[in-house]
C-alpha positions as CSV (number, residue, x, y, z in Angstrom):
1,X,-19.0,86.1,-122.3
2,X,-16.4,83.6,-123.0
3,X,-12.5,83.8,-122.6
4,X,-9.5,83.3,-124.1
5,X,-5.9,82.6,-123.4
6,X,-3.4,85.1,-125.7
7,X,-0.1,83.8,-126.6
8,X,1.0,86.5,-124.0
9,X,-0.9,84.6,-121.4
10,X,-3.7,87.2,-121.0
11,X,-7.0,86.0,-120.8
12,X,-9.7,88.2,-122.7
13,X,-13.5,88.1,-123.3
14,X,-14.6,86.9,-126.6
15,X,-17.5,88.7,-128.3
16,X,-19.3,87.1,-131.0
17,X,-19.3,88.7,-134.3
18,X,-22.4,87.3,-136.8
19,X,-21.0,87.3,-140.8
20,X,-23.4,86.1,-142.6
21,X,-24.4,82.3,-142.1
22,X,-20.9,82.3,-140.2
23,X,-20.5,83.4,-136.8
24,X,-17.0,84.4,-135.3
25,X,-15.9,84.8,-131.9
26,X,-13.1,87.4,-131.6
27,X,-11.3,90.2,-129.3
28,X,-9.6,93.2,-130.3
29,X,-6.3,94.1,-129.3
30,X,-3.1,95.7,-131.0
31,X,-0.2,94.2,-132.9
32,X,2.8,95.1,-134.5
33,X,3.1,95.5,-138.1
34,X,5.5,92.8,-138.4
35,X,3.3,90.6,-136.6
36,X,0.7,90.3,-138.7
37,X,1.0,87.9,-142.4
38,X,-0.8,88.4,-145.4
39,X,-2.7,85.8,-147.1
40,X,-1.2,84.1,-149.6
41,X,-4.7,83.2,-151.0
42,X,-6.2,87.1,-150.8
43,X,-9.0,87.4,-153.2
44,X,-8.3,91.0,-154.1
45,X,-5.9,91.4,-156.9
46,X,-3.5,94.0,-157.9
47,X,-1.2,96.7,-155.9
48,X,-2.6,97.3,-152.9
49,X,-0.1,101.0,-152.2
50,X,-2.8,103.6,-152.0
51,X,-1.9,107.2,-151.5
52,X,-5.4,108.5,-150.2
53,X,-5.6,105.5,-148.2
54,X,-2.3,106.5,-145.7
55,X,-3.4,110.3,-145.8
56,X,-6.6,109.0,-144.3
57,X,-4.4,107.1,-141.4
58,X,-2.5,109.8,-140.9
59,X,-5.1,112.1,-140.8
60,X,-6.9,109.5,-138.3
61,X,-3.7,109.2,-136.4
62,X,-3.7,105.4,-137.3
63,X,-5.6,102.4,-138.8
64,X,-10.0,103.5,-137.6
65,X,-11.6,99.9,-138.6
66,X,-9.3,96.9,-136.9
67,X,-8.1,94.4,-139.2
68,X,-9.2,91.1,-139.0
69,X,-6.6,88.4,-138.3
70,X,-6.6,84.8,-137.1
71,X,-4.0,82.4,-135.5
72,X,-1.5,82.0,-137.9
73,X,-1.2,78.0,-138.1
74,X,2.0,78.0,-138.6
75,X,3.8,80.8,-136.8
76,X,3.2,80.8,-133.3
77,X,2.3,84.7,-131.9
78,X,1.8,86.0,-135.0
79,X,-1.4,86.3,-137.2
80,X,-2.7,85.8,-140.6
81,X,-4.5,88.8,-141.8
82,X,-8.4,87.3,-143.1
83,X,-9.5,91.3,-144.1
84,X,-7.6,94.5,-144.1
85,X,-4.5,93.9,-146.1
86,X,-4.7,97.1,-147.5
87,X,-4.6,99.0,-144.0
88,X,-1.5,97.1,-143.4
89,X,0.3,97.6,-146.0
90,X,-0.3,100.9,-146.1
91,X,0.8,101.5,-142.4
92,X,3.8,99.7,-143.4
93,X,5.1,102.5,-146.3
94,X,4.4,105.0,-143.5
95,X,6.9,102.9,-140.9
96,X,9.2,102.5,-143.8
97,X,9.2,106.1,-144.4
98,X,9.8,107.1,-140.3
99,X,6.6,106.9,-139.6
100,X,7.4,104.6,-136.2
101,X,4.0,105.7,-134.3
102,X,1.6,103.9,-137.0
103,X,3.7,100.3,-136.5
104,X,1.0,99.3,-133.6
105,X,-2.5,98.7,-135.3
106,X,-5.7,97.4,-134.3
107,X,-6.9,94.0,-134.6
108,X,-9.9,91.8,-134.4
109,X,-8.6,88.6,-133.7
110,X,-10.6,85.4,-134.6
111,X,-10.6,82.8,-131.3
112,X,-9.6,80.1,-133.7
113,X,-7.7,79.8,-137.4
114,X,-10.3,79.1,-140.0
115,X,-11.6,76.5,-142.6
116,X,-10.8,78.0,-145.7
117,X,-14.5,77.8,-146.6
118,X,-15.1,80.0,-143.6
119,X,-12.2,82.2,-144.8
120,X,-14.1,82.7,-148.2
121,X,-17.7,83.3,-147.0
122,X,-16.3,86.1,-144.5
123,X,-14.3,87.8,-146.9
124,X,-17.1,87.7,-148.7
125,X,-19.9,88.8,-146.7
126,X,-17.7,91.6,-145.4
127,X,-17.2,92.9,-149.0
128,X,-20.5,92.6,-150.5
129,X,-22.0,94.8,-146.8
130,X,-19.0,97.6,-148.3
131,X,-20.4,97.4,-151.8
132,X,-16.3,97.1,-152.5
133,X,-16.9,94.0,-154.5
134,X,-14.9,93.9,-157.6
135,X,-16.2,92.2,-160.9
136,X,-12.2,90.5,-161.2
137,X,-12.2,89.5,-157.5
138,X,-15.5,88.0,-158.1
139,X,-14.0,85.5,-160.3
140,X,-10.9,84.5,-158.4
141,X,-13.5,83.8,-155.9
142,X,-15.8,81.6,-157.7
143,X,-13.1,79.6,-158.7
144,X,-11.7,79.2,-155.0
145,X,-15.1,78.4,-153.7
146,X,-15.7,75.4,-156.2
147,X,-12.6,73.7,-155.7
148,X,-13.6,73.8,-151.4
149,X,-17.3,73.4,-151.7
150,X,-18.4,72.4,-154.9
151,X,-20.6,74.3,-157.7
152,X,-24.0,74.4,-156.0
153,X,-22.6,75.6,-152.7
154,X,-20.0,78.3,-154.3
155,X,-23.3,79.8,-156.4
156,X,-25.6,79.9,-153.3
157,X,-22.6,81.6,-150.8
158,X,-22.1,84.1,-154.1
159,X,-25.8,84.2,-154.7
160,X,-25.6,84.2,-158.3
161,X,-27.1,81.2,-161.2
162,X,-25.0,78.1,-162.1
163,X,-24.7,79.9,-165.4
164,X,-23.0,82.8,-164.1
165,X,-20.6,81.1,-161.9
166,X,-19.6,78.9,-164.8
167,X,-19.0,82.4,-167.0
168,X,-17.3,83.8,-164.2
169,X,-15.3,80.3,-163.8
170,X,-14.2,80.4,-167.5
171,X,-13.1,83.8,-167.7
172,X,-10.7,83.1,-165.1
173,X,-9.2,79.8,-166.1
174,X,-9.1,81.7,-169.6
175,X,-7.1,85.0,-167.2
176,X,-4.1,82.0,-166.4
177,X,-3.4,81.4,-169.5
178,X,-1.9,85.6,-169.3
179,X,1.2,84.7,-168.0
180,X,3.1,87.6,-169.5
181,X,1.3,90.2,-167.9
182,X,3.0,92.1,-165.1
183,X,-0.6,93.4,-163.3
184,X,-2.2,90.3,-162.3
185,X,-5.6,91.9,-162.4
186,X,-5.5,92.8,-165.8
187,X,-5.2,89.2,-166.7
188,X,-9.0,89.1,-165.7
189,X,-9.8,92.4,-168.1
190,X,-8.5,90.7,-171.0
191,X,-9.6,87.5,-170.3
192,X,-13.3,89.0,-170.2
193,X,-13.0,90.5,-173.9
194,X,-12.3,87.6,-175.3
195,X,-14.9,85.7,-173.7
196,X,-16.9,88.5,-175.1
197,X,-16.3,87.1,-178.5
198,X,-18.5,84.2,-179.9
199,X,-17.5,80.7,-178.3
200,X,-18.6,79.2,-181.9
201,X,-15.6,81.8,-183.1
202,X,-13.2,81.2,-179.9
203,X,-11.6,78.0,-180.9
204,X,-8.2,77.2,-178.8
205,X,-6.0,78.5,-182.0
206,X,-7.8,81.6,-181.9
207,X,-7.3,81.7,-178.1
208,X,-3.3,80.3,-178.5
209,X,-2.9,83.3,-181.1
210,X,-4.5,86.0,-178.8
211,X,-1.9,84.6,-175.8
212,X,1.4,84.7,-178.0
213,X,0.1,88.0,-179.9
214,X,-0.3,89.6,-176.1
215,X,2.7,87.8,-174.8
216,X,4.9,89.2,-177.7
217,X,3.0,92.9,-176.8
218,X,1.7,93.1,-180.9
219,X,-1.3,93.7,-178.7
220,X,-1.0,95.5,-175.9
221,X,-4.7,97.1,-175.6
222,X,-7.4,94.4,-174.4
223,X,-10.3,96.0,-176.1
224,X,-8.7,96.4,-179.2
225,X,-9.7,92.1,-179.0
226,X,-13.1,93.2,-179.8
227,X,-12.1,93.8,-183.3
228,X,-12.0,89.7,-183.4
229,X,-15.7,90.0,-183.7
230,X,-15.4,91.1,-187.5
231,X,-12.3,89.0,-188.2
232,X,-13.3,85.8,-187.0
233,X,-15.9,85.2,-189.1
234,X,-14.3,86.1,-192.4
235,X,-11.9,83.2,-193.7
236,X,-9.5,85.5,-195.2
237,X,-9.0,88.0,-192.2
238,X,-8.9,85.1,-189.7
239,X,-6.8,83.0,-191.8
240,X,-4.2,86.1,-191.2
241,X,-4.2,87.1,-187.5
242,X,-3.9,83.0,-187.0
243,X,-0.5,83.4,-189.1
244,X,2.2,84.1,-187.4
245,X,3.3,87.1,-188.9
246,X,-0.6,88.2,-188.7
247,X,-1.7,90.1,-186.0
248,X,-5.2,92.7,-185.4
249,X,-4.4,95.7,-187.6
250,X,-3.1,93.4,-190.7
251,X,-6.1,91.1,-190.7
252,X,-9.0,94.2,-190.0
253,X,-6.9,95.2,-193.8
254,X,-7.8,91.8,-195.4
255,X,-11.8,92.0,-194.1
256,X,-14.2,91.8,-197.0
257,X,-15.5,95.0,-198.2
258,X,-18.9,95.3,-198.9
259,X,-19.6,96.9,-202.2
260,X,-20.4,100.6,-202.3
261,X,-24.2,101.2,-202.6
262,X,-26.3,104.1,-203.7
263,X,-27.4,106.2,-201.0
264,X,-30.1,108.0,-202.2
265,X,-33.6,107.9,-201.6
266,X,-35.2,104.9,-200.5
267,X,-32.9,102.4,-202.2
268,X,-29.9,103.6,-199.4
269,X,-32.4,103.9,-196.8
270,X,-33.0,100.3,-197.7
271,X,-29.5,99.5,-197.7
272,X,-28.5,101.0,-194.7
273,X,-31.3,99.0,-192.7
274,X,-29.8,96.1,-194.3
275,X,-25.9,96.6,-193.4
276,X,-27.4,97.7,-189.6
277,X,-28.6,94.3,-189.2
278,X,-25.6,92.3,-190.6
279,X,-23.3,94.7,-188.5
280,X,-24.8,93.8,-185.4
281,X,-22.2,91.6,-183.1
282,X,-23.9,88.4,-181.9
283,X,-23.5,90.0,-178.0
284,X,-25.7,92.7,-178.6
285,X,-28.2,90.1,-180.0
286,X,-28.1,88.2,-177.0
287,X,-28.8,91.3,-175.1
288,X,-31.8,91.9,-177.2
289,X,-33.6,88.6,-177.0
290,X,-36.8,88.7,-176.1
291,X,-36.7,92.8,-175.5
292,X,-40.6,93.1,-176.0
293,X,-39.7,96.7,-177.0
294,X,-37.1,95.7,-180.1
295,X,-39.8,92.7,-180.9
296,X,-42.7,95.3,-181.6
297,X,-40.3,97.8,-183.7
298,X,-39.4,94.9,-185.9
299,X,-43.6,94.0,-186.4
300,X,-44.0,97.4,-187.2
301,X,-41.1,97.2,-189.5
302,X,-41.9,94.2,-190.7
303,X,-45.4,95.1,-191.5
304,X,-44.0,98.3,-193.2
305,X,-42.0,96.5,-195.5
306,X,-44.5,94.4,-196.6
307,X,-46.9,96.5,-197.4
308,X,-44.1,98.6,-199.3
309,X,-43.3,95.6,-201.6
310,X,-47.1,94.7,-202.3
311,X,-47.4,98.4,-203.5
312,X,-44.5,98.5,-205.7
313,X,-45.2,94.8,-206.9
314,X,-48.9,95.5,-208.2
């Protein structure tokens, strides 16, 4: 087994520690709380305080799983935390409250700093093996990998298509473009609903209008962008949310309405089939392409129809 020198001058036996394609040699000690420096690059977004979280170390009687440091490169005898912010920060309310016995926790400590490609892929491969892997962290992620590795090695270390890692890549350059927003995470939420509008619809006014109108909080839900899907295509409402004094609930008054329709009998059978079918939103098409199931239905229907018309025609 080989050794290593601490900054204390101890010498400890490495083990090796297989992540994935990436192998790690480490050694597990304990370090002080202030010791230990978070990543400024963490993939995981949002607050990291979790109540349950420092009832479980203090029902544990301190951090169980080590967290996973390396070498800080620039502060000598202290570490840069690679997975397990959350422990930390979470043993740190409980010092700040007078909680001194939790200030010395675990660590696995890498025998080297890493690449920041290595970084990536053992965050990763840690995350994925917890099933802890969050659809908004995904795409911080994505974007990170392509920038150190390039697209064909980001999709094969995520193991996802090209075509997913470019949807995931857009939503979150779209998610910067949130600046407003005081939870960074959310930035990914709403940037996902508006992707989730048609990109033949999602021209950079409409997307400059959806910013300032969330910036100025005249929207402040992001599903509520869904409703986009009916204005967009209608001149008239679309012409008012792109105003400036327009905004969701003004231009869903200004949509078209469709004429009222009997709804008796066959006629508003008819006609409810009909407005089905132009209500559908161009997502849940996509969803249905090639559905061998909805494919059959709409023979059958189609058939059905047909023969209808020949017998009402003769």
């Amino acid at each position: 087994m080989p050794n290593v020198e601490t900054s204390s001058g101890r010498v400890i036996g490495l083990q090796e520690r297989p992540l994935g394609r990436t192998v790690l040699r480490t050694y597990r000690t304990k370090a002080d709380i202030d010791d230990l420096i978070p990543n400024p690059k963490q993939p995981r977004l949002g607050p990291k305080e979790d109540d349950e979280l420092q009832r479980q170390i203090k029902e544990n009687e301190g951090v169980f799983e080590p967290v996973l440091v390396e070498p800080h490169p620039e502060f000598k005898g202290k570490f840069r935390i690679i997975d397990g912010e959350r422990r930390w920060t979470n043993s740190r309310i409980l010092v700040a409250n007078g909680k001194d016995q939790y200030r010395k926790i675990p660590v696995e400590v890498t025998d080297r700093t890493l690449s920041d490609e290595d970084r990536l892929r053992v965050w990763i491969y840690i995350h994925r093996q917890r099933k802890e892997w969050d659809a908004k962290e995904k795409e911080m992620v994505a974007y990170q990998l392509i920038q150190l590795v390039g697209k064909a090695s980001a999709a094969d270390i995520l193991g996802i298509s090209f075509k997913e890692l470019d949807r995931l890549v857009e939503i979150f350059e779209l998610s910067e473009r949130f600046k407003e927003l005081k939870d960074v995470s959310s930035s990914i939420t709403w940037a996902r609903e508006l992707i989730g509008v048609s990109k033949n619809l999602r021209t950079p006014s409409v997307i400059d209008a959806v910013v300032k109108k969330v910036a100025e909080k005249r929207i402040t839900n992001s599903k509520d962008l869904r409703k986009l899907r009916q204005i967009l295509p209608d001149p008239v409402a679309r012409q008012n949310f792109l105003s400036e004094d327009g905004d969701l609930e003004t231009a869903m008054l200004r949509l078209a309405g469709a004429p009222k329709k009997e709804k008796g009998g066959i006629s508003g059978d008819l006609d409810t089939i009909v407005e089905s079918v132009k209500g559908l939103p161009w997502t849940a098409l996509n969803d249905l392409k090639k559905d061998p199931h909805i494919l059959k239905k709409i023979d059958e229907a189609s058939s059905l129809l047909k023969s209808l018309r020949d017998t009402l025609s003769s």
